[in-house]
VMD Tcl script that builds the backbone (N, CA, C; Angstrom):
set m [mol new atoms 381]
animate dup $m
set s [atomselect $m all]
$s set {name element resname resid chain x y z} {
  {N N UNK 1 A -7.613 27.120 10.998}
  {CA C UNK 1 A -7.646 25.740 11.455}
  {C C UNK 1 A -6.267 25.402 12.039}
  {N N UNK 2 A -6.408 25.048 12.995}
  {CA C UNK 2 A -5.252 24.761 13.641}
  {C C UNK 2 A -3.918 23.142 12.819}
  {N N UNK 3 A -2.985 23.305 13.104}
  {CA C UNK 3 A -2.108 22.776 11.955}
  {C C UNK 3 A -2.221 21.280 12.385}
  {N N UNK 4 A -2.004 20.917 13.718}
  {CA C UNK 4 A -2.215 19.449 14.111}
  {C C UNK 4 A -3.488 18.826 13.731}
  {N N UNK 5 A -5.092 19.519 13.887}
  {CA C UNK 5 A -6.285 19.191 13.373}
  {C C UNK 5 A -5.661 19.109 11.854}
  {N N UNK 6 A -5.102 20.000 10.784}
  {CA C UNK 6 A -4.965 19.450 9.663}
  {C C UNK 6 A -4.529 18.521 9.054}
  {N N UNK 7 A -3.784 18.137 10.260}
  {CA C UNK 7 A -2.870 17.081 9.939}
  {C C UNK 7 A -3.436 15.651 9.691}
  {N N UNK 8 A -4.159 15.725 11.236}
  {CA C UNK 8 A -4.984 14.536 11.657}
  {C C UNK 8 A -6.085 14.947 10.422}
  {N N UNK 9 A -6.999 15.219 9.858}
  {CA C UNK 9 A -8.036 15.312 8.578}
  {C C UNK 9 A -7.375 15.112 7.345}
  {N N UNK 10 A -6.232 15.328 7.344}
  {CA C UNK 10 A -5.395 14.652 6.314}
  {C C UNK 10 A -5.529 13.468 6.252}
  {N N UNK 11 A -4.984 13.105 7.148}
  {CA C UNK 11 A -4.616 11.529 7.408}
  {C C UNK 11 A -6.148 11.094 7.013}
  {N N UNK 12 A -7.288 11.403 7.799}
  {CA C UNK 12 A -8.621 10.900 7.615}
  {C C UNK 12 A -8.950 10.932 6.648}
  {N N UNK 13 A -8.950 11.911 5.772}
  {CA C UNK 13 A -9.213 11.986 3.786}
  {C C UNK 13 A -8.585 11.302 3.410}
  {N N UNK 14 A -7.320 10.861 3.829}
  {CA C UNK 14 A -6.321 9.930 2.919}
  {C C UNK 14 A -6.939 8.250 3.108}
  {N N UNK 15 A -7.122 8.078 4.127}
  {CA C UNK 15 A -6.953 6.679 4.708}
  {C C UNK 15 A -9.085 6.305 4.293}
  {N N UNK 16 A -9.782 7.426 4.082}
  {CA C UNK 16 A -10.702 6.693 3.548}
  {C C UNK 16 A -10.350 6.552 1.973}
  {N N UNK 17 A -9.886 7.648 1.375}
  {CA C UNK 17 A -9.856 7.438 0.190}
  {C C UNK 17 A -8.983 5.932 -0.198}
  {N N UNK 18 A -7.848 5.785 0.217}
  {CA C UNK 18 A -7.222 4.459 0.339}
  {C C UNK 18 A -8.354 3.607 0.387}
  {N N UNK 19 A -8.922 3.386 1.479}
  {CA C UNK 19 A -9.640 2.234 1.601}
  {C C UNK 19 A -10.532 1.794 0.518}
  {N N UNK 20 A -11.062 2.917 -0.269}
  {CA C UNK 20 A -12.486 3.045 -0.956}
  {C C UNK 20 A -11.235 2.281 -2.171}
  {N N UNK 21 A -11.014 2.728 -2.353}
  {CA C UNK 21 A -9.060 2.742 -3.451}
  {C C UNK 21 A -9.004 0.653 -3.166}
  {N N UNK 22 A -8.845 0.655 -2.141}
  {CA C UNK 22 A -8.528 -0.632 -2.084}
  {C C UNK 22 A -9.553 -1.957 -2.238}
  {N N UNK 23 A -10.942 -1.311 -1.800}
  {CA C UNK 23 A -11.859 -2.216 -1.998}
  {C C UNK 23 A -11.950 -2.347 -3.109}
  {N N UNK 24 A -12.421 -1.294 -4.194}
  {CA C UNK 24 A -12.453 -0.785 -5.727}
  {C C UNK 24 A -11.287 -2.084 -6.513}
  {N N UNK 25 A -10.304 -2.169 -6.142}
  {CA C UNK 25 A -8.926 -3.281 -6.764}
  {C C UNK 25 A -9.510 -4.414 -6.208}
  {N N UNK 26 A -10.086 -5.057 -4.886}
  {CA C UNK 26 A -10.469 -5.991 -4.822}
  {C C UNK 26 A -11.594 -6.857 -5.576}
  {N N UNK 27 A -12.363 -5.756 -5.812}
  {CA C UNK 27 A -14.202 -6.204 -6.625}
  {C C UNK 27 A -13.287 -6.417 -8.002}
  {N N UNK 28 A -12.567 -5.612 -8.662}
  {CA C UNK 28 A -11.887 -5.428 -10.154}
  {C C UNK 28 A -11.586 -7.099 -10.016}
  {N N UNK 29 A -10.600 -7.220 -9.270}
  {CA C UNK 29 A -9.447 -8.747 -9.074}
  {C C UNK 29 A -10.213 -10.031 -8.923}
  {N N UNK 30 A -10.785 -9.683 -7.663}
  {CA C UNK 30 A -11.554 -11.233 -7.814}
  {C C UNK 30 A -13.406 -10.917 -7.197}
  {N N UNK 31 A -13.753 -10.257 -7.933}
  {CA C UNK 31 A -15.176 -9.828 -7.655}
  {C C UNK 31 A -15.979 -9.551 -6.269}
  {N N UNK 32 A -17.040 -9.377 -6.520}
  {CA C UNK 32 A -17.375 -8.600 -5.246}
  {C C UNK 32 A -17.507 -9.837 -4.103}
  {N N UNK 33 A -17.628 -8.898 -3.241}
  {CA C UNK 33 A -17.780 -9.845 -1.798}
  {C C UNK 33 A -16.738 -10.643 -1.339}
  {N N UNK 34 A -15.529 -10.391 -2.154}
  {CA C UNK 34 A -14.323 -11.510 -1.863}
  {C C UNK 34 A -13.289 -10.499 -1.784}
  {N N UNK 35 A -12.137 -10.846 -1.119}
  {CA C UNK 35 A -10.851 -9.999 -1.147}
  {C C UNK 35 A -9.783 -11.023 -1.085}
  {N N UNK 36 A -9.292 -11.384 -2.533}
  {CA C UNK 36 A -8.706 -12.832 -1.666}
  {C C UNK 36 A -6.914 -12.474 -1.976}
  {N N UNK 37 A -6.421 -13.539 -1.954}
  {CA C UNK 37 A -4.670 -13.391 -2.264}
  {C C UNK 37 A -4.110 -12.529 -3.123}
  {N N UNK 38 A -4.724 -12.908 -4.364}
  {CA C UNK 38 A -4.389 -11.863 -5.627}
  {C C UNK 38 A -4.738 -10.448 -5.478}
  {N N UNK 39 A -5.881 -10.039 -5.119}
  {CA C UNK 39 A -5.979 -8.753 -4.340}
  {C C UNK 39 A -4.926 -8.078 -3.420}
  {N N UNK 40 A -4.809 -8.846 -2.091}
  {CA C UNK 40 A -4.075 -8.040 -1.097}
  {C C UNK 40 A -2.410 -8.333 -1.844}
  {N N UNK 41 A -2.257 -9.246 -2.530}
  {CA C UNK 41 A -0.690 -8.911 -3.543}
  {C C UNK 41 A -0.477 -7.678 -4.445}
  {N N UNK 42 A -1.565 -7.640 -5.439}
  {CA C UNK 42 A -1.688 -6.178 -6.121}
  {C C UNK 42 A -1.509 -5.040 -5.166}
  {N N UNK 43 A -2.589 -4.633 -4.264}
  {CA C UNK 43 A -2.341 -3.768 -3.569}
  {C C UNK 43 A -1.245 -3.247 -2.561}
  {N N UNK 44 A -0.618 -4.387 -2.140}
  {CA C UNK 44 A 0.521 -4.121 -0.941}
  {C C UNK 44 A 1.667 -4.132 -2.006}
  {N N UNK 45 A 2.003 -4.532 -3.341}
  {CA C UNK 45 A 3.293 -4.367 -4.220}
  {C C UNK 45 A 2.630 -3.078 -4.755}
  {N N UNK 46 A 1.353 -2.430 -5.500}
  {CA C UNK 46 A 1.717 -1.588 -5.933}
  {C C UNK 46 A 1.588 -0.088 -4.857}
  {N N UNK 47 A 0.940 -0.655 -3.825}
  {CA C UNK 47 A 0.930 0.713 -2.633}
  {C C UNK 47 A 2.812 0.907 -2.351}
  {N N UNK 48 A 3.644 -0.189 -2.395}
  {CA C UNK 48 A 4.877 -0.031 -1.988}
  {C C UNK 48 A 5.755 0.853 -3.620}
  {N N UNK 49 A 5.386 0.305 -4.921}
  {CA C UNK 49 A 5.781 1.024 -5.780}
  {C C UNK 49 A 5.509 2.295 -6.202}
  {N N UNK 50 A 4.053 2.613 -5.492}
  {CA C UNK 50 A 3.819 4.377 -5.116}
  {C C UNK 50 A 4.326 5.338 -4.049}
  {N N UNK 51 A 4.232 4.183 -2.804}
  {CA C UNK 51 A 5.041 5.124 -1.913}
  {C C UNK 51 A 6.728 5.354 -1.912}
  {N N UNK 52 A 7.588 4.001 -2.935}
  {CA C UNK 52 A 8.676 4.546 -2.992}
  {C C UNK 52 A 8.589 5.409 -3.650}
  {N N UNK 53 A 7.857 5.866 -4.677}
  {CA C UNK 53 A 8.350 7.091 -5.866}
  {C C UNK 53 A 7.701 8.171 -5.019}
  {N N UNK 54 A 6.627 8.191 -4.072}
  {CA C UNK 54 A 6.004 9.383 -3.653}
  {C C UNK 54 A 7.059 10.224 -2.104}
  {N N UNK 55 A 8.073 9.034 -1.488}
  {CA C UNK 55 A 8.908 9.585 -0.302}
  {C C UNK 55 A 9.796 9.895 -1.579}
  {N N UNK 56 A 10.437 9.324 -2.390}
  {CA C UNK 56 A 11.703 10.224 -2.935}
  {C C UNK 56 A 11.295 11.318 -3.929}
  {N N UNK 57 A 10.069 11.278 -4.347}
  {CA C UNK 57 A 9.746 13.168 -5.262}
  {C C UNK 57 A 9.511 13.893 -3.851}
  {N N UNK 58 A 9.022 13.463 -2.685}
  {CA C UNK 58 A 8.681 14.444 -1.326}
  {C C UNK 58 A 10.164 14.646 -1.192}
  {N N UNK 59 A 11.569 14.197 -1.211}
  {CA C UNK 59 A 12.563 14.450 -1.077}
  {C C UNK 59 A 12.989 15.136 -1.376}
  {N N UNK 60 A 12.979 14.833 -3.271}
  {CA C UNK 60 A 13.860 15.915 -4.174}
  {C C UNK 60 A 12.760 16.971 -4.945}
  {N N UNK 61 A 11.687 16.928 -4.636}
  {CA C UNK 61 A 10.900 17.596 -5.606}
  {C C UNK 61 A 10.501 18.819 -4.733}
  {N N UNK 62 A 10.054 19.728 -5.812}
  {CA C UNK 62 A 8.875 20.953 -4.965}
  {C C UNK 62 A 8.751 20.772 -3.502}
  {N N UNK 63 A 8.669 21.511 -2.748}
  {CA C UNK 63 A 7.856 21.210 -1.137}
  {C C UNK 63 A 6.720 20.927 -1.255}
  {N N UNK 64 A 6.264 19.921 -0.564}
  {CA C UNK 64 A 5.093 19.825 -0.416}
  {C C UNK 64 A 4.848 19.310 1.565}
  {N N UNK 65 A 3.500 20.387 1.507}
  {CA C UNK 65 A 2.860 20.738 2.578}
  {C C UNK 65 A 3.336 19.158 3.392}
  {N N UNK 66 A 2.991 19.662 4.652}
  {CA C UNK 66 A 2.933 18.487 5.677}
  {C C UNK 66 A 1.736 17.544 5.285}
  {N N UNK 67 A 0.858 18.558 5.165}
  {CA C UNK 67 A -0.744 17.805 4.854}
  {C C UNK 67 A -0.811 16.921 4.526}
  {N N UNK 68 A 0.012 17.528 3.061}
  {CA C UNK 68 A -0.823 16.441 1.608}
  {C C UNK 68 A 0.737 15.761 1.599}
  {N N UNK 69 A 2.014 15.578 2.486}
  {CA C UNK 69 A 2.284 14.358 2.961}
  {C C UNK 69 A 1.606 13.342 3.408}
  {N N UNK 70 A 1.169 13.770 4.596}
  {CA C UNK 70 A 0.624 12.650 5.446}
  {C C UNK 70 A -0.924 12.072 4.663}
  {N N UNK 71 A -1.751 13.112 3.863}
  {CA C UNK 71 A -2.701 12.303 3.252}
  {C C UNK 71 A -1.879 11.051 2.554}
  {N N UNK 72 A -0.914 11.785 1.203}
  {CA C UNK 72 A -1.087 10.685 0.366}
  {C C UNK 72 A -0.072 9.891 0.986}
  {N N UNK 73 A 1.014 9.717 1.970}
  {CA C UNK 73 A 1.767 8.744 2.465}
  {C C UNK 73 A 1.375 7.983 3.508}
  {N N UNK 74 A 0.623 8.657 4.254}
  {CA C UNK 74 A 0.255 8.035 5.549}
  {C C UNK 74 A -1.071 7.382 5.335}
  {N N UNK 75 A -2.211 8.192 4.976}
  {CA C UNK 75 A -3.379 8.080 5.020}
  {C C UNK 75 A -3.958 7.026 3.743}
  {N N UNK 76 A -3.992 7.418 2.820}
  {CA C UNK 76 A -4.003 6.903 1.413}
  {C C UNK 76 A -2.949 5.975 0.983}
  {N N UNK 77 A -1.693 5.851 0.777}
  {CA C UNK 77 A -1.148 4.280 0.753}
  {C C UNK 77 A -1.085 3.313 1.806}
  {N N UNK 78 A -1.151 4.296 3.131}
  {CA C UNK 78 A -0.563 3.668 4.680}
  {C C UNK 78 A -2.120 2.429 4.424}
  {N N UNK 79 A -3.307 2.931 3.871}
  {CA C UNK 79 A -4.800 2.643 4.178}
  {C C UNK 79 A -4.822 1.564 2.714}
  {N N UNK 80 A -4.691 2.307 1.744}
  {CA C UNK 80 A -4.675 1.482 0.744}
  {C C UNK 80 A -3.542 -0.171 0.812}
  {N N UNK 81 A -2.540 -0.157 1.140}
  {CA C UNK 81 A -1.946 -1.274 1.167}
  {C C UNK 81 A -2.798 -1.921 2.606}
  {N N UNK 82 A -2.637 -3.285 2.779}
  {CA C UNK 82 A -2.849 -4.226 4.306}
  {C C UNK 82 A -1.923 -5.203 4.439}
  {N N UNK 83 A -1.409 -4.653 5.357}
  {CA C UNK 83 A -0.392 -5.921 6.095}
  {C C UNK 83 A -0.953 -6.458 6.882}
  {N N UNK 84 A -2.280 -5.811 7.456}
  {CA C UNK 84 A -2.708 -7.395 8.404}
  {C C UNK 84 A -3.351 -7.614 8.029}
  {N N UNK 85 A -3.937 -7.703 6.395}
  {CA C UNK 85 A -4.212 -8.970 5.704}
  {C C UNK 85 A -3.203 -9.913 4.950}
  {N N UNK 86 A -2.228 -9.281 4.673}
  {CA C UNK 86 A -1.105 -10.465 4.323}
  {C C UNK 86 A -0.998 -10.914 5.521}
  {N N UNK 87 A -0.800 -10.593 6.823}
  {CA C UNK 87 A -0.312 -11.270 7.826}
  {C C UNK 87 A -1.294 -12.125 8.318}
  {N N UNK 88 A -2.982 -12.157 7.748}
  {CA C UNK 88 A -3.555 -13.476 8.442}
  {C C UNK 88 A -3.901 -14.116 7.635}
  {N N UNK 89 A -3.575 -14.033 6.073}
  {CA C UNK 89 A -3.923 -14.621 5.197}
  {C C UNK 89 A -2.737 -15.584 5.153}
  {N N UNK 90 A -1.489 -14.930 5.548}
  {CA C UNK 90 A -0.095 -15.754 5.365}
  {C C UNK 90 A -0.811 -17.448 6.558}
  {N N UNK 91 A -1.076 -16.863 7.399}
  {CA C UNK 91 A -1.374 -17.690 8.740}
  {C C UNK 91 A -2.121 -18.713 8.629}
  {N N UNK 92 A -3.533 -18.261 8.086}
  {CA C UNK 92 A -4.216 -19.258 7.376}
  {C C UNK 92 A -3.719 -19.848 6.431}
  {N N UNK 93 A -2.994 -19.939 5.420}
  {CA C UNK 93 A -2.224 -20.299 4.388}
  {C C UNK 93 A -1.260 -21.609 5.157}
  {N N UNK 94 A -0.694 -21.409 6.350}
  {CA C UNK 94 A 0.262 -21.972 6.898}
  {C C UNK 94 A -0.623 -23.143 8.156}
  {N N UNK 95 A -1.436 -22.328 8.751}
  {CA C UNK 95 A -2.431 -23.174 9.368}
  {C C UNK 95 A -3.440 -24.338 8.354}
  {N N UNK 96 A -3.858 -23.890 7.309}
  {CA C UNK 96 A -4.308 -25.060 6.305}
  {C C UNK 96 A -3.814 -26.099 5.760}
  {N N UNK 97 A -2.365 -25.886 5.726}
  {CA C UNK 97 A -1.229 -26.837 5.217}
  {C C UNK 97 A -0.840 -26.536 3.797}
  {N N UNK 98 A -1.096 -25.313 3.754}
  {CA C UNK 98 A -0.668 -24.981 2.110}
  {C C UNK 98 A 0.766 -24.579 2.342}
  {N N UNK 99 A 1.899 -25.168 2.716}
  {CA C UNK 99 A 2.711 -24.453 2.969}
  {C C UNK 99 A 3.820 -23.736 1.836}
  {N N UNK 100 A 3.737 -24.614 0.581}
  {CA C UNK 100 A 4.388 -23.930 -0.475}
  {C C UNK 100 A 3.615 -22.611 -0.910}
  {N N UNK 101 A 2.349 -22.716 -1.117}
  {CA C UNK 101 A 1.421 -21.349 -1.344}
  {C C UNK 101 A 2.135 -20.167 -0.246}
  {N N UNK 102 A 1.901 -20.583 1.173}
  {CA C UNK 102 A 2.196 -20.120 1.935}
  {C C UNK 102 A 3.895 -18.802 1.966}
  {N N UNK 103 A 4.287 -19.857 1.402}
  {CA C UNK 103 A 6.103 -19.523 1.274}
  {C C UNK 103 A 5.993 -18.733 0.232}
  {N N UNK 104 A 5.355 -19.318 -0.842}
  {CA C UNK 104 A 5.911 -18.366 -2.113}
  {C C UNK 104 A 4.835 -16.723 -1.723}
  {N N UNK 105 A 3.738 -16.743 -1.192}
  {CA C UNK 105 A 3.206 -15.929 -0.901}
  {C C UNK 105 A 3.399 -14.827 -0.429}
  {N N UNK 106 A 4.459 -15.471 1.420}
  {CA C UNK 106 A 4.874 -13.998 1.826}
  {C C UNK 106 A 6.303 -13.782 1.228}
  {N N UNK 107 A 7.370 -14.536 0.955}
  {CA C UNK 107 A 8.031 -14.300 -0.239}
  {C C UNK 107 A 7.857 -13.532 -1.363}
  {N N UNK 108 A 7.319 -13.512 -1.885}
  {CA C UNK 108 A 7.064 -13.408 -3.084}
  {C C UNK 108 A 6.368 -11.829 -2.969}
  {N N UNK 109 A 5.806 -11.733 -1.836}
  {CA C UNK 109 A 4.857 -10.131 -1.623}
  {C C UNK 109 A 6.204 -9.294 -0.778}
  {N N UNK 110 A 6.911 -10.232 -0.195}
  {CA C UNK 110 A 7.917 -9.066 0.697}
  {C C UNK 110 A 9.086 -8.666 -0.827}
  {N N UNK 111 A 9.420 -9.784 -1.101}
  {CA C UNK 111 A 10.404 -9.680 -2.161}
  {C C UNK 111 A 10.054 -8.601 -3.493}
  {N N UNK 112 A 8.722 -9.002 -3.862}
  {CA C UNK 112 A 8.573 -7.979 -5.014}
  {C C UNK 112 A 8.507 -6.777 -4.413}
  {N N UNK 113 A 7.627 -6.696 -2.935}
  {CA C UNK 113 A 7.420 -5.352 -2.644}
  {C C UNK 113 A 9.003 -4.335 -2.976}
  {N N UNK 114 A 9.658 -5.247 -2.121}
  {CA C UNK 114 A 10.717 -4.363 -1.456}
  {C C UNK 114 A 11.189 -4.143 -3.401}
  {N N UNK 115 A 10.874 -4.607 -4.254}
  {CA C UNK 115 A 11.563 -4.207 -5.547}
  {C C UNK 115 A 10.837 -3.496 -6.207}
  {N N UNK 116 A 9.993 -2.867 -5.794}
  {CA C UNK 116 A 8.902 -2.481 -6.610}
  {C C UNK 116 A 8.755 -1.065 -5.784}
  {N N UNK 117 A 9.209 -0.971 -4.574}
  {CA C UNK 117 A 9.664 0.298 -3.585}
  {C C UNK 117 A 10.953 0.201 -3.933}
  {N N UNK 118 A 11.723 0.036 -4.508}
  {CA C UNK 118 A 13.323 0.355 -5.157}
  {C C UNK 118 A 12.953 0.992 -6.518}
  {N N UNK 119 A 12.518 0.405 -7.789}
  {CA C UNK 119 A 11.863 0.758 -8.371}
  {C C UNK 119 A 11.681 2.122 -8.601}
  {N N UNK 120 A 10.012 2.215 -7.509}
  {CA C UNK 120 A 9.278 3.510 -7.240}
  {C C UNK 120 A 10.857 5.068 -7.203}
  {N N UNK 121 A 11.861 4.214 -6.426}
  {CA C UNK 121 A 12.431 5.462 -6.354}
  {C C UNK 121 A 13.043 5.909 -7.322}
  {N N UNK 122 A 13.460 4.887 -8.361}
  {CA C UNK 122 A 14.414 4.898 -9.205}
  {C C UNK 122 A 13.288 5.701 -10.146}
  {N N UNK 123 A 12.123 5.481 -10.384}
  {CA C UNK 123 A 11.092 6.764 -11.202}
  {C C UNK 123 A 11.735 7.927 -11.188}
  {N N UNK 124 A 11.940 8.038 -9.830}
  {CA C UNK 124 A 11.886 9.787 -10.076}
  {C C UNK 124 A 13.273 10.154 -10.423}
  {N N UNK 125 A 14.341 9.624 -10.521}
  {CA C UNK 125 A 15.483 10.121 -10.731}
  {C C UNK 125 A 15.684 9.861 -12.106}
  {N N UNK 126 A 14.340 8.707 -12.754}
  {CA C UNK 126 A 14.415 9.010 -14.446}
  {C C UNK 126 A 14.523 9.857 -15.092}
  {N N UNK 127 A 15.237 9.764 -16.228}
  {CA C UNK 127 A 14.992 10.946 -17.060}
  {C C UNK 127 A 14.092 11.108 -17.372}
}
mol reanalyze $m
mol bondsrecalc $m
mol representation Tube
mol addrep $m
């Protein structure tokens, strides 16, 4: 099999499994048929606290294949987290007049993210 096709089927195994991954946290959070705030917050802070710990063990750890990079970084968290659902949920949030919801929302999802991808890295250099 040629290495670029693996690459790209990587990515495709990853990014459904993500998705299936992400709907699965939505039905859990706020039941089926809905995907609402609390959902796409769980998922985009903890997709960011997996992918920091998963780029810094791809750093310092074992080699691992290009592949099963790009599945589980690209495909599978890239798929599992949504930024353009924070980004139209933020919108609507701001277009409705919720604007404190609004603020603490993407606040509050950029801010934890980015600490929760600091975090992730600081895992792997745990003892």
């Amino acid at each position: 099999m040629d290495s670029q096709f693996r690459l790209i089927f990587a990515v495709f195994l990853g990014g459904a499994a993500g998705t299936l991954l992400r709907v699965a946290v939505g039905q859990v959070l706020v039941g089926a048929g809905s995907f609402g705030l609390l959902a796409v917050f769980v998922v985009n802070v903890a997709g960011a606290l997996v992918l920091g710990w998963f780029g810094e063990r791809v750093r310092h750890a074992a080699p691992w294949s290009t592949p099963m990079v790009a599945f589980v970084g690209v495909g599978l968290l890239g798929s599992f987290t949504t930024f353009s659902a924070f980004s139209v949920e933020s919108i609507e949030l701001f277009q409705s007049g919720s604007w404190l919801v609004g603020l603490l929302y993407v606040t509050g999802t950029v801010g934890i993210g980015l600490i929760a991808a600091i975090q992730g890295r600081r895992f792997v250099s745990a003892p």
